[in-house]
C-alpha positions in Angstrom: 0.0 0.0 0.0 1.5 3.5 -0.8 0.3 6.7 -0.3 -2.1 8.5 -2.6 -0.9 11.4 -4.7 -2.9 15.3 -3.1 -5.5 16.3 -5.5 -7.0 19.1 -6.5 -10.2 17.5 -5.1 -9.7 15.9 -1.9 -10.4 18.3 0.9 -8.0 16.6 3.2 -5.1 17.5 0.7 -6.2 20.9 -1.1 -5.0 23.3 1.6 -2.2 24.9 0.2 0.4 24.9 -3.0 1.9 22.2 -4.6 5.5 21.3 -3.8 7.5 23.7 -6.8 10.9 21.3 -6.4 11.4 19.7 -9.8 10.2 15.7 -9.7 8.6 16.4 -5.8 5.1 15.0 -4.9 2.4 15.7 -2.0 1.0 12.4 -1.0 -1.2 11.9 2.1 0.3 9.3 3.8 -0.3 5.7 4.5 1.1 3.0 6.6 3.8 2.3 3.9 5.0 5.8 4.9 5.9 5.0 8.4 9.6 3.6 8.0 10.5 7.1 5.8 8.3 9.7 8.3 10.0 7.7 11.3 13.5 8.4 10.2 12.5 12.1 9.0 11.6 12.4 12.2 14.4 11.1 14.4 16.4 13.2 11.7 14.5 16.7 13.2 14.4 15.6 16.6 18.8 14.8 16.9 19.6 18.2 15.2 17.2 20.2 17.2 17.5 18.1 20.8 20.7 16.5 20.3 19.6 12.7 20.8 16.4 11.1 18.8 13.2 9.2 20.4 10.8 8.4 17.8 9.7 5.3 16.7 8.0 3.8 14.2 4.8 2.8 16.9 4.7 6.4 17.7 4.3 7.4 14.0 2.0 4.7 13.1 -0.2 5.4 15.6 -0.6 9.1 14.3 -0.7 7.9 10.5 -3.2 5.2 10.5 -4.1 4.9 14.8 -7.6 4.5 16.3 -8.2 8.1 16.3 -6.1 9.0 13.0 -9.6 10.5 11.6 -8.7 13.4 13.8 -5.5 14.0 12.2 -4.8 15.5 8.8 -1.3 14.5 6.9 0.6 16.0 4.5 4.1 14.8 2.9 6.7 16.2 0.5 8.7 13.4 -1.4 11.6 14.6 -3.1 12.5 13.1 -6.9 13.5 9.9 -4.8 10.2 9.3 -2.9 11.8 9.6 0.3 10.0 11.8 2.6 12.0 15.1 3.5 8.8 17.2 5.2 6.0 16.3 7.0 2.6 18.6 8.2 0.4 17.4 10.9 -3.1 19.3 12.2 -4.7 17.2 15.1 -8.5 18.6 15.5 -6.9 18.4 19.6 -10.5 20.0 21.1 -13.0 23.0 20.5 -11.6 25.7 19.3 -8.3 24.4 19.1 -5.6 22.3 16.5 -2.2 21.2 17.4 0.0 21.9 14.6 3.4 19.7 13.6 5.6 21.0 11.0 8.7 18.7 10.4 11.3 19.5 7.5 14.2 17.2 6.7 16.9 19.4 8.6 19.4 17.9 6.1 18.0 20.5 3.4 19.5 23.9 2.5 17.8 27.1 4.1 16.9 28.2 0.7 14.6 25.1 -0.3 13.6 24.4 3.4 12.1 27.6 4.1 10.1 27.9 1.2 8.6 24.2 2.4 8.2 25.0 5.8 6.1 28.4 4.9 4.1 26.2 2.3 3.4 24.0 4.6 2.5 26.2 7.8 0.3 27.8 5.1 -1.5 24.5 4.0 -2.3 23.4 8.1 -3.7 27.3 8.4 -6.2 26.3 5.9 -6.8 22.9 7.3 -7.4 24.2 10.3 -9.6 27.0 9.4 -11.4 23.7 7.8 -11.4 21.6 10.6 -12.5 25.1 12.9 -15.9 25.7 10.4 -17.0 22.3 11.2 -16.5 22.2 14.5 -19.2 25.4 14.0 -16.3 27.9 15.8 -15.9 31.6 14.7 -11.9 31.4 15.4 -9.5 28.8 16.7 -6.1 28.8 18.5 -3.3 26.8 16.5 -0.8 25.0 18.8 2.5 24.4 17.8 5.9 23.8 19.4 9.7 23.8 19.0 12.6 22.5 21.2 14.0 25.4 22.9 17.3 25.0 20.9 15.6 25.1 17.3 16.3 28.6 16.0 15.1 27.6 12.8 11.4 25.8 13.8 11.2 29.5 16.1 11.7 31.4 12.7 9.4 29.6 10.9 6.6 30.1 13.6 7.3 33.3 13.6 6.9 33.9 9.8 3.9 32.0 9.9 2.0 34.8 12.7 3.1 32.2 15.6 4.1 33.9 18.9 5.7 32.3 21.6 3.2 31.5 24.6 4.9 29.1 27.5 8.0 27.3 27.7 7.6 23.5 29.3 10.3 21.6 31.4 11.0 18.1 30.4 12.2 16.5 33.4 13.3 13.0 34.6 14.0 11.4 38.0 16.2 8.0 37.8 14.3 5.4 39.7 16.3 2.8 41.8 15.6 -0.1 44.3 16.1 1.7 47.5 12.4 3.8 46.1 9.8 2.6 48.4 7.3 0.1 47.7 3.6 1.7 46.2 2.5 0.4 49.9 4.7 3.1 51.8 4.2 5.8 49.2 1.8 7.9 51.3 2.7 9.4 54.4 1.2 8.5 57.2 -1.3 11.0 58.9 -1.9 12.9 56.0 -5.5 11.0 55.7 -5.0 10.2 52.1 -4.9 7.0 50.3 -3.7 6.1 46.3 -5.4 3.7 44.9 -5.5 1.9 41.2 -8.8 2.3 39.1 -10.8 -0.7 39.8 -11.2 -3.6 37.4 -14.3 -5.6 36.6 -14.5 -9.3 36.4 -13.8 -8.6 32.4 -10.6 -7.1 33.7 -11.5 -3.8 32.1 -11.9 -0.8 34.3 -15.0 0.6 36.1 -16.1 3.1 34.2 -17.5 5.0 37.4 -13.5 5.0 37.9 -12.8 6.9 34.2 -15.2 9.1 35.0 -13.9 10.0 38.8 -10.2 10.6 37.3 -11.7 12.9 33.6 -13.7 15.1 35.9 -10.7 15.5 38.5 -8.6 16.1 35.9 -11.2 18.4 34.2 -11.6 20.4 37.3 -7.8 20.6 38.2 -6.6 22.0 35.0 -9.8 24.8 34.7 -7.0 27.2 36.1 -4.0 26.0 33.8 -2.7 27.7 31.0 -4.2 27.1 27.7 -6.8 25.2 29.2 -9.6 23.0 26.3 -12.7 21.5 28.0 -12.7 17.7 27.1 -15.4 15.4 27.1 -15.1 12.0 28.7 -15.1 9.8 25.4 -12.5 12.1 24.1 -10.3 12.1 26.8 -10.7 8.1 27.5 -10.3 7.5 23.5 -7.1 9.6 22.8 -4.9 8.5 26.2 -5.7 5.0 24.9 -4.6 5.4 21.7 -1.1 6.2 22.9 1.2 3.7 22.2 2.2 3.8 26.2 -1.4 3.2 27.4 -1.7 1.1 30.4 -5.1 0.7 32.7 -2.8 -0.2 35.3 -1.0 3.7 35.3 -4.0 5.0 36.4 -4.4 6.2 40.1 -7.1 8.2 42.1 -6.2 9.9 45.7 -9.1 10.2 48.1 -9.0 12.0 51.4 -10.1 9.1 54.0 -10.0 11.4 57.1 -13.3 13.2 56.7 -15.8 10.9 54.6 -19.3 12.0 53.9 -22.0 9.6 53.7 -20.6 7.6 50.4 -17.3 6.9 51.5 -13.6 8.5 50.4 -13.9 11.7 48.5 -11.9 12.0 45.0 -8.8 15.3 45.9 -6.6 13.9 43.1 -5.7 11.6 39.6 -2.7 10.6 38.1 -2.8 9.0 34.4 0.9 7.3 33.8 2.3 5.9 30.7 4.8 3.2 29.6 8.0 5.2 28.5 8.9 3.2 25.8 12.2 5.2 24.6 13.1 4.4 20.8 13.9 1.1 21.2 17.5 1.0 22.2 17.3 1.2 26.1 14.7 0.3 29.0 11.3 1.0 29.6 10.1 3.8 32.1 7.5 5.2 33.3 5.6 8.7 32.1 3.1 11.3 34.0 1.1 12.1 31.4 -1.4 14.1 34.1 -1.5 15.0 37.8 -4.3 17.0 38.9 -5.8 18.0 42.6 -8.9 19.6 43.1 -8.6 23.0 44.4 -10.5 21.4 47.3 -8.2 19.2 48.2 -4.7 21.1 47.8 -2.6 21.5 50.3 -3.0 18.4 51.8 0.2 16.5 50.1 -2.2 14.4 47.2 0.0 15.7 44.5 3.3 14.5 46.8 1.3 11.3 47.3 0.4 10.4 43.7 3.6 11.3 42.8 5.2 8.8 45.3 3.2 6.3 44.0 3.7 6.4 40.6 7.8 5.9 41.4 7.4 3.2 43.8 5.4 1.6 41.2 8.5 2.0 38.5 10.6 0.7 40.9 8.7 -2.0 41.5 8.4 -3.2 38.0 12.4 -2.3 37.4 11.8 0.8 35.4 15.0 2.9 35.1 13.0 6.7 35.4 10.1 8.5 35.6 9.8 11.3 33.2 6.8 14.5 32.9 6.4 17.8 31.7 5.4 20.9 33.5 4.7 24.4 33.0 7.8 26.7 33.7 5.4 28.9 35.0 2.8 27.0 36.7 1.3 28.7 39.5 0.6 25.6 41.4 4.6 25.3 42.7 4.9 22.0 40.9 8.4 22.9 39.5 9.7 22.8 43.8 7.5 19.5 44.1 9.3 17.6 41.1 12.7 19.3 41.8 12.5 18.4 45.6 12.0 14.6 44.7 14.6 14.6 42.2 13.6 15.0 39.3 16.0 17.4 36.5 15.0 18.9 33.7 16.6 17.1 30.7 15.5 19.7 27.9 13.1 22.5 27.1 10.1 23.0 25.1 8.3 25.8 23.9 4.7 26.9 23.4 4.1 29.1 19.8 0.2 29.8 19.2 -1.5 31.4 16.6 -5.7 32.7 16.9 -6.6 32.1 13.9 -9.9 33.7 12.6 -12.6 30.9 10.5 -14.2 32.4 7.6 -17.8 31.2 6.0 
């Protein structure tokens, strides 16, 4: 299976120009692509990070995944048919499209920029697209860049993107003296961690789901860049990552002051696997830790957190990674930092508002 040449016709591939290069060609792309777009990718990431993670999981899953209907794809071949740039727009929520722009940093400023602004230019329209169906009179476009990457930062900012946030990535090497999940919570703080139930079926309550997307809902209302998302959304896209494990999923209830239906929810933490690309061991990933404003104060982010690196230990994981807001307001940069955890490299936040015409 290959991919299938853009046309004029198909609305998923008529957002922008052509590609100009002599012998190039626009394909959206298919499975077959995924070798080519993987190593295009690792490519970008080790000149603009210094060390590559992607693998070809990760890139399948975006290509052809469970939820690939909410991405749109677009990718330059040169005269060869190898992939050299690649233009991602995830319809991410209401009102708002997370936008990838990857060129092969092996190309010449003269013929990359030229791409790049093509390209930035084709996901403006997509989006705009993608915005008029969602029934939205403007929508914020999301983009990134390693902190390092002059070049992605010039191209944002030629294509109306202005930086918004910047984002520590940060790691804590995990070891066997960590305590085990049992001893993660401190005693006297009248909190308790506990894994999402499973049914018979092995699957997991869906009361449970529900506890840690409306936690998580209401934890974030006060976060930057914050998008409401519903509970089939939310449950659909964290299981479409590669990482996805039921078991990474923890709740914290305060156990000290009970109403009349037992523990009350104050936190949830979803976890990942950390697969790496391939070469070394698995860890473990935060992908969200969230108290209720409720319930802060009371260690339940400290708690969750414990748990969640007992739990690595305990399966011989090497680290726990995360990201978090250099800003946040919350003081979760001293939480991470006081257990150990370092930042290992820096991400940024570029956004474009981006009005939707009829």
């Amino acid at each position: 299976m290959t991919g299938r040449p853009a046309s004029p016709a198909s609305t998923r591939t008529d957002h922008g120009r052509p590609p100009t290069l002599p012998g190039w060609s626009a394909v959206v792309p298919s499975t077959a692509e995924v070798p080519g777009l993987t190593a295009l990718l690792r490519r970008h990431e080790l000149a603009a990070r210094g060390r590559a993670a992607a693998t070809e999981r990760d890139v399948e899953t975006s290509v052809a995944g469970e939820r690939s209907d909410l991405r749109e794809h677009l990718v330059l071949r040169d005269e060869a048919g190898v992939p050299r740039a690649w233009a991602t727009v995830h319809d991410r929520a209401a009102a708002r499209v997370v936008i990838s722009v990857v060129v092969d940093p092996d190309l010449e400023r003269a013929v990359a920029d030229p791409i790049a602004a093509d390209l930035f230019a084709w996901a403006a329209t997509a989006a705009s697209d993608l915005a008029r169906g969602r029934g939205v009179v403007e929508t914020q476009m999301d983009s990134g860049s390693f902190e390092q990457d002059e070049r992605q930062q010039a191209w944002l900012e030629a294509a109306g993107y202005a930086l918004t946030r910047t984002w520590f990535q940060m790691s804590r090497p995990v070891t066997a003296e960590d305590p085990a999940p049992a001893a993660a919570v401190e005693p006297g703080t009248g909190l308790a961690v506990r894994s999402v139930r499973r049914g018979e079926d092995g699957m997991p309550e869906q009361t449970d789901l529900r506890t840690v997307h409306d936690v998580l809902e209401e934890a974030f209302t006060d976060h930057f860049n914050y998008h409401p998302e519903t509970f089939d959304q939310f449950v659909t896209r964290l299981r479409e990552d590669p990482g996805h494990r039921w078991d990474h999923w923890w709740i914290a209830e305060i156990t000290d002051d009970e109403g009349d239906t037992g523990p009350r929810p104050a936190g949830a933490l979803v976890g990942s696997v950390a697969l790496g690309d391939g070469t070394g061991s698995e860890g473990s990933y935060v992908e969200y830790l969230g108290v209720l404003r409720s319930a802060r104060g009371r260690g339940a982010a400290k708690a969750l957190l414990a748990t969640v690196i007992a739990d690595a230990a305990e399966r011989g994981r090497d680290r726990v990674g995360l990201e978090v807001d250099a800003d946040s307001p919350t003081g979760a940069v001293d939480l991470y930092r006081s257990t150990g955890f370092v930042t290992s490299y820096v991400t940024q936040s570029w956004h474009r508002d981006l009005p939707v015409t009829p």
